[in-house]
C-alpha positions in Angstrom: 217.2 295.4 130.6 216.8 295.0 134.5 213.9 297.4 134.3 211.4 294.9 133.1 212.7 292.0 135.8 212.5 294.8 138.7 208.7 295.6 136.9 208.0 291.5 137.2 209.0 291.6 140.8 207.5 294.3 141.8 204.0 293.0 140.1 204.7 288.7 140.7 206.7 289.0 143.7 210.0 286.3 143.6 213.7 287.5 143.7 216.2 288.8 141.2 219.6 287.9 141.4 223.1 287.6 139.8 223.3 284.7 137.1 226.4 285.5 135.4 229.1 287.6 136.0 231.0 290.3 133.7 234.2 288.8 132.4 235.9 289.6 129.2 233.6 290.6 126.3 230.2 288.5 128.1 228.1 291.0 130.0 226.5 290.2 133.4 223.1 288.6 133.1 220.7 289.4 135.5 218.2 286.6 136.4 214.1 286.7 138.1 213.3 283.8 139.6 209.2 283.4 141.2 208.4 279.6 142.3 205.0 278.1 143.7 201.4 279.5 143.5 203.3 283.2 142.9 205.0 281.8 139.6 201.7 280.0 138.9 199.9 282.9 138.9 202.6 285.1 137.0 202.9 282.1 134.5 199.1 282.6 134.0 199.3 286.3 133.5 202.0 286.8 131.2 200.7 283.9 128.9 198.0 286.3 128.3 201.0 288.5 126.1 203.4 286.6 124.7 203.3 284.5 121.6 206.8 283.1 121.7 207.1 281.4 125.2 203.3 280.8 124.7 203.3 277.1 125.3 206.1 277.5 128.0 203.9 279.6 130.5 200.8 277.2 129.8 202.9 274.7 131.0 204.0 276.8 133.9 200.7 277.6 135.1 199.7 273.7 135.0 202.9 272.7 136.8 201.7 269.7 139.0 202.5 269.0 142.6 203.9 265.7 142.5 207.5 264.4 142.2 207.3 261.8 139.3 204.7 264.1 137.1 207.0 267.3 137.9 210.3 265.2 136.3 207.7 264.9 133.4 206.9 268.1 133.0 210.4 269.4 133.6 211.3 267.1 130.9 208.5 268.3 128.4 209.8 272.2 129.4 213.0 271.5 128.4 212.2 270.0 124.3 209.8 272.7 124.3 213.1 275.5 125.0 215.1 273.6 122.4 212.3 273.8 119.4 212.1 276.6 117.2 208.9 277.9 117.8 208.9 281.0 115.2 207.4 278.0 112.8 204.3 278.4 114.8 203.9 281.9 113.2 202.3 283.0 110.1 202.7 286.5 109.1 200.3 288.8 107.5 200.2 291.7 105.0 197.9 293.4 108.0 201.2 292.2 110.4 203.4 293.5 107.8 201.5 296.7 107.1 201.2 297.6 111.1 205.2 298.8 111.0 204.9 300.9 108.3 201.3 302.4 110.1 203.3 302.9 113.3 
């Protein structure tokens, strides 16, 4: 879907390039990439909607300046990508019922 990362660009600013190529049965993957005070800010924003990468973004937004805090964080990023976060979650019968109302 390179719609939505042309839609992040567009709004965010940053660059959108090739991260994988097509080979075999594995599609080409598409990559946006926004760095500094622009990915701050977009970090900020799109915490506002998402539930999954929730804790990801926060830690975006807050990334710090220096070297030795930045490995930290890095490091922090990375166990946060490798939990499951759908535990976090706790479903509804309102949640439920909203598919059927749709």
């Amino acid at each position: 879907h390179s719609e939505i990362l042309v839609l992040f660009q567009r709004r965010f600013g940053g660059v959108i390039y090739m991260a994988k190529r097509g080979r075999g049965n594995q599609r080409p993957a598409l990559q946006w990439l926004v760095e500094g005070e622009q990915g701050k800010t977009a970090a900020r924003q799109l915490e506002k909607a998402s539930f999954v990468k929730r804790q990801q973004l926060q830690a975006a937004a807050s990334w710090p300046l220096t070297g030795s805090l930045r490995r930290h964080a890095a490091n922090n990023l990375a166990k946060m990508k490798q939990e499951e976060s759908s535990h976090q979650f706790h479903c509804s019968w309102a949640y439920v019922a909203g598919f059927f109302d749709a």
